[in-house]
C-alpha positions in Angstrom: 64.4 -13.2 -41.1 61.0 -15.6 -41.7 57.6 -14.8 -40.7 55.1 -18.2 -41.6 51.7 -17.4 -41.5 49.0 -19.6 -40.9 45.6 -19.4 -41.4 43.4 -21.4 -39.1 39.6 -21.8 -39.1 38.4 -24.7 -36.1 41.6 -26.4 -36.5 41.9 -27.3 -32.8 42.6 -31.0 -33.4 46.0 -29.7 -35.6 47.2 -26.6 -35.4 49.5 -27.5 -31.8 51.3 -29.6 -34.1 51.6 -27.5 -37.1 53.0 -24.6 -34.8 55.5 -27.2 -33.4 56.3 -28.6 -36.2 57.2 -24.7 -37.8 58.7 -23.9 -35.2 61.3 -27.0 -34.8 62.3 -26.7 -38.6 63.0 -22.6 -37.9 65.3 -23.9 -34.7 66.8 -26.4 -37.1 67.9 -23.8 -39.4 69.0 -21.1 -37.3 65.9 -18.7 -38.8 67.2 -15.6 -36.0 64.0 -13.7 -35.0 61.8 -15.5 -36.9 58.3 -16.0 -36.2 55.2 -17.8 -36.2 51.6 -16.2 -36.7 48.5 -18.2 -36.8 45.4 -15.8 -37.9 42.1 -17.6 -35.6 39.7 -16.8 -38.9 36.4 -16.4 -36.2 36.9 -20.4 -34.9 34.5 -21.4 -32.7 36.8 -24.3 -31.2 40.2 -23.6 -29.0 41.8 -23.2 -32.2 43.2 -19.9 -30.7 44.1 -21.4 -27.5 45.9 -24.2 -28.6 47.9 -22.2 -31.2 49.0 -19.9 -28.8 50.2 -22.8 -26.3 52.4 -24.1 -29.1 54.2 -20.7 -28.9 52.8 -19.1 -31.8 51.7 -15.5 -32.3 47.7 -15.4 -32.8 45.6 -12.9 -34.4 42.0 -13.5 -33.9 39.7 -12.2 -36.4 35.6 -12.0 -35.1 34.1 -13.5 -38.0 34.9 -15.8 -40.3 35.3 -14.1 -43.9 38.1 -16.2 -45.8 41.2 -18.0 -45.8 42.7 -15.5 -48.6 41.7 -12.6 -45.7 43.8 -14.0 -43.3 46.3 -14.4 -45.0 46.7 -10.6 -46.0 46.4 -9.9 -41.9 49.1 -12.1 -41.2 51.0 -10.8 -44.1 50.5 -7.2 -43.0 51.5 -8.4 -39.5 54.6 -9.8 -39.9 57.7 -8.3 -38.9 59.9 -9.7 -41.6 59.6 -9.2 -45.4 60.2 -13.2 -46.2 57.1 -14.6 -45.7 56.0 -18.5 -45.4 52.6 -19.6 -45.8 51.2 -23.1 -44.7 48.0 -24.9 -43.4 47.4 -25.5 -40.0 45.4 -29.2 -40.8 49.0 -30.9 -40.9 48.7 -31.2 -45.4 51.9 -29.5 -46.0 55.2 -31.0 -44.4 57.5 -28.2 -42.3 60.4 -30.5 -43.5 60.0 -28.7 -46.8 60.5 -25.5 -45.8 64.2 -25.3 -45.8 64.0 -26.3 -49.7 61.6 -23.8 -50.6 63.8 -21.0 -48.7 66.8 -22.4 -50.7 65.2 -21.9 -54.1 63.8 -18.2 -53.2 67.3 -17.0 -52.0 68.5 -17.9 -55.4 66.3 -14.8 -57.0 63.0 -16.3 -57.2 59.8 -14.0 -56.3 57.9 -17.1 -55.6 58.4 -20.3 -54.5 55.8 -23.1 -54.3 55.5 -26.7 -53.1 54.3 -28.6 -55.6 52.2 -31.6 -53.9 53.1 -35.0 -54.5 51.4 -38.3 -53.3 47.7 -40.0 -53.4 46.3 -37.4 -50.9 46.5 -34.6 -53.1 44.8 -36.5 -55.5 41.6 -37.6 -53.5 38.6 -37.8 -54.8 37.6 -38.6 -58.2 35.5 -35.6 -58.6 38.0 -33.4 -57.5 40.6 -34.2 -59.7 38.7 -33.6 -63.2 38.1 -30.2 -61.7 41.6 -29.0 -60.5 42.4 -30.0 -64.5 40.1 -27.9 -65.7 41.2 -25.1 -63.6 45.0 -25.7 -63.9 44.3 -25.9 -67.7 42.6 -22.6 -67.7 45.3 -20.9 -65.4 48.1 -21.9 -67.4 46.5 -20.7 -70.6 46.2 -17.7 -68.9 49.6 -17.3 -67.5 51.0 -18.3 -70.9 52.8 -21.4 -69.0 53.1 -24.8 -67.3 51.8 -24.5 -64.0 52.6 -27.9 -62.1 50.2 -27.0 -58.4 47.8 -24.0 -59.3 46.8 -23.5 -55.6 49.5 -24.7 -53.3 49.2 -23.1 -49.9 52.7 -24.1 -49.1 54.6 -21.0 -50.4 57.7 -18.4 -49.9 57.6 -14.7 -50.9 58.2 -10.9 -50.4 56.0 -9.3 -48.0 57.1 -6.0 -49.9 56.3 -7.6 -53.0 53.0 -9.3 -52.4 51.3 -6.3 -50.9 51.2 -4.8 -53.9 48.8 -7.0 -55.1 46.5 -7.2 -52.3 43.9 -4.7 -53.9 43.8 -8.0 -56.3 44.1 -11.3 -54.8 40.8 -13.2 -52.9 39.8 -13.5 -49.7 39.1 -16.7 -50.3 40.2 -19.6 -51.0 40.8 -18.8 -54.3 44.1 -16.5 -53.0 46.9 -18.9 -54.1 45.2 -19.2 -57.7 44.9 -15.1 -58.2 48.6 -14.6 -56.9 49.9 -17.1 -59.0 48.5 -15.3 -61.7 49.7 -12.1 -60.7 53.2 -13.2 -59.6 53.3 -14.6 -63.9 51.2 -12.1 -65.6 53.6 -9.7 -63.9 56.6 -11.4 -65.5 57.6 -12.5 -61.8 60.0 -15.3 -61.5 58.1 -18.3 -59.9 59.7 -22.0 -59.1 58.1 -25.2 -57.8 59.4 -27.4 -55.6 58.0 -31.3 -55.3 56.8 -31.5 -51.9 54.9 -34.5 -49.8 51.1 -33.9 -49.1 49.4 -35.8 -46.3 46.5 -36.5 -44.8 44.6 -33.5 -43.3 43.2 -33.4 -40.1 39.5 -33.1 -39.7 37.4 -32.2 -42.2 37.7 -29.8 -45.0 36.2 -25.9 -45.5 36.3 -26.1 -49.5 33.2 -26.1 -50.9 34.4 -28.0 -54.4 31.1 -26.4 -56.4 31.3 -22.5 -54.9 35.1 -22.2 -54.4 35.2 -23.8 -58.3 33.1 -21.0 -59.3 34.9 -18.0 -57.3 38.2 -19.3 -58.9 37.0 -19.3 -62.1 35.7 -15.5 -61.5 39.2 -14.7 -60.1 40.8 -16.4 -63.2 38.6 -14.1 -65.9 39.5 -10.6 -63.6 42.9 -12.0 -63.7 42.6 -11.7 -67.2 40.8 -9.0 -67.7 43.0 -6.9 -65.3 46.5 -8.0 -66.5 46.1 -9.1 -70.5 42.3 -8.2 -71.5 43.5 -9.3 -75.4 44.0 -12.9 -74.8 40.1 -13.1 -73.5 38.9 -10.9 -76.5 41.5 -12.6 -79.1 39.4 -16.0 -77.8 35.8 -15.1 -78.4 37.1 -13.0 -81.9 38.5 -16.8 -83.2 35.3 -18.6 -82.2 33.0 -15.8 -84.0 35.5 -16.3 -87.2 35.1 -20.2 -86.7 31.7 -20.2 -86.6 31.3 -17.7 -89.5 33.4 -20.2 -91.5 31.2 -23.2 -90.5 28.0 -20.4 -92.3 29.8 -19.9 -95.0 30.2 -23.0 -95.7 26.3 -24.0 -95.0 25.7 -21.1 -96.9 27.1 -23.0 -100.0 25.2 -25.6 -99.8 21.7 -24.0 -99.7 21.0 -22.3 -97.0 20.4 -19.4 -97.5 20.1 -17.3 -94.1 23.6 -18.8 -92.7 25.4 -16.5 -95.3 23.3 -13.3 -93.7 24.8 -15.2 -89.7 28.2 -15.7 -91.3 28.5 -12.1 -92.1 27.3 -10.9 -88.7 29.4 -13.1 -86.8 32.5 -11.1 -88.8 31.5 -8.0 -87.9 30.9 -9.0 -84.4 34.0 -10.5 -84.8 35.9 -7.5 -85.3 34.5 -5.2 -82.9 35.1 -7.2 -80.3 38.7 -7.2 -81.5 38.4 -3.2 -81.8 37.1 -3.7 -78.1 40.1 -5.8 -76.9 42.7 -3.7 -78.1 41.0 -0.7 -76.8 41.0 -2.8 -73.4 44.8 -3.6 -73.8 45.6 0.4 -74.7 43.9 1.3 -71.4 45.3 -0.9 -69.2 48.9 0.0 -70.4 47.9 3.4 -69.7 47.1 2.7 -66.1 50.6 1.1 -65.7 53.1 3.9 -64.7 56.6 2.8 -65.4 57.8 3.3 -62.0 54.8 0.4 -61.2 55.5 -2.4 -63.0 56.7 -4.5 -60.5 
């Protein structure tokens, strides 16, 4: 049993479709009592109406406070524990949903499209940025991470909710569960999927939704493995206390007094991080570690 949540903000111009198009690909494969829930995040169009014409089952929300908040009412919604997420601006294919529900019946916790084509890559400002952010995800997760913030995705509505407390409300949603789902030692699979051309405009804001990812990426880290973040800053003090010394040889004098500092700053923040690490192991009970 499949629940597929969309959220929708002034999506009037796509979401008919997107409903249609979910709903044709459940007939296709037999999905028995499955359903489809678009969340209206406070739209000022007939994004609402026009959902709900195409047979879906709409939750309106009054304001508009995030995609990754609409996505936890829909989630908490649904009336089945596998859950589908998708756009409603016509990005992600439906045709791919049958092979993301084949991989996650196979044992995985977490199944993602992994977008394909020249409309994921867009702009050329845009795609410096998602590689900075994919880079600093994957060193956080400890491993390759092919689509950082697919919104095409399968999982456990059981499993996901315990997270909640932790994940965004916005955009940056996809980015904090992947990191949960890994740092969590979930099991997680990508599927190659087709990306298209949206439909109207787009609600990132590159610069702010850059930034809020890249807080969500340090909690992540300091949440779920606060070492890794100390370990970094404890090699760049012991770096830069080797680059003094080394000044320091040559004649200057006050770099041998900086080198020294930075090695004592060096290992109280180490001190620090394992002190972070012990607490957080404390505050994981063994019957909560999935």
């Amino acid at each position: 049993m499949i629940s597929v949540v969309i959220p929708a903000f002034n999506e009037e111009r796509a979401v008919h479709a997107t409903v249609e198009s979910v709903r044709s690909v459940l007939a296709k494969i037999d999905a028995r009592n499955a359903e489809v829930i678009v969340v209206d995040d406070g739209s000022s169009d007939r994004t609402a109406a026009e959902a709900e014409r195409a047979g879906a089952r709409v939750i309106r929300k009054p304001q508009n406070i995030g995609y990754g908040h609409s996505l936890k009412i829909g989630i908490l919604a649904a009336n089945n524990d596998t859950i589908v997420i998708t756009d409603a601006d016509g990005t992600y294919p439906a045709e791919s949903i049958p092979d993301l529900l084949e991989q996650y019946r196979k044992g995985f916790d977490m199944v993602v499209g992994s977008r394909t084509g020249k409309f994921y890559r867009e702009s050329w400002l845009k795609a410096p940025l998602r590689r900075v952010l994919q880079t600093l995800v994957e060193f956080t997760a400890g491993r390759a991470i092919p689509d950082v913030n697919s919104g095409l995705r399968v999982f456990s509505r059981r499993t996901i909710m315990q997270f909640f407390d932790h994940l965004s409300d916005a955009f940056s949603f996809t980015t904090s569960a992947t990191l949960a789902y890994m740092l969590r030692r979930k099991y997680v699979e990508y599927v190659p999927i087709p990306y298209n051309q949206r439909i109207g405009s787009t609600k990132v804001r590159l610069f702010r939704d850059s930034l809020r990812t890249l807080q969500y990426i340090t909690q992540a880290i300091l949440f779920y493995n606060p070492l890794k973040i100390f370990l970094v800053l404890v090699f760049a003090l012991v770096v830069g206390a080797g680059v003094l010394l080394l000044l320091g040889l040559f004649g200057f004098g006050f770099a041998s007094t900086l080198a020294i500092q930075c090695l004592i700053s060096a290992a109280l923040l180490f001190a620090i991080g394992m002190l972070a690490d012990l607490i957080r192991q404390m505050g994981i009970r063994p019957d909560n570690r999935d």
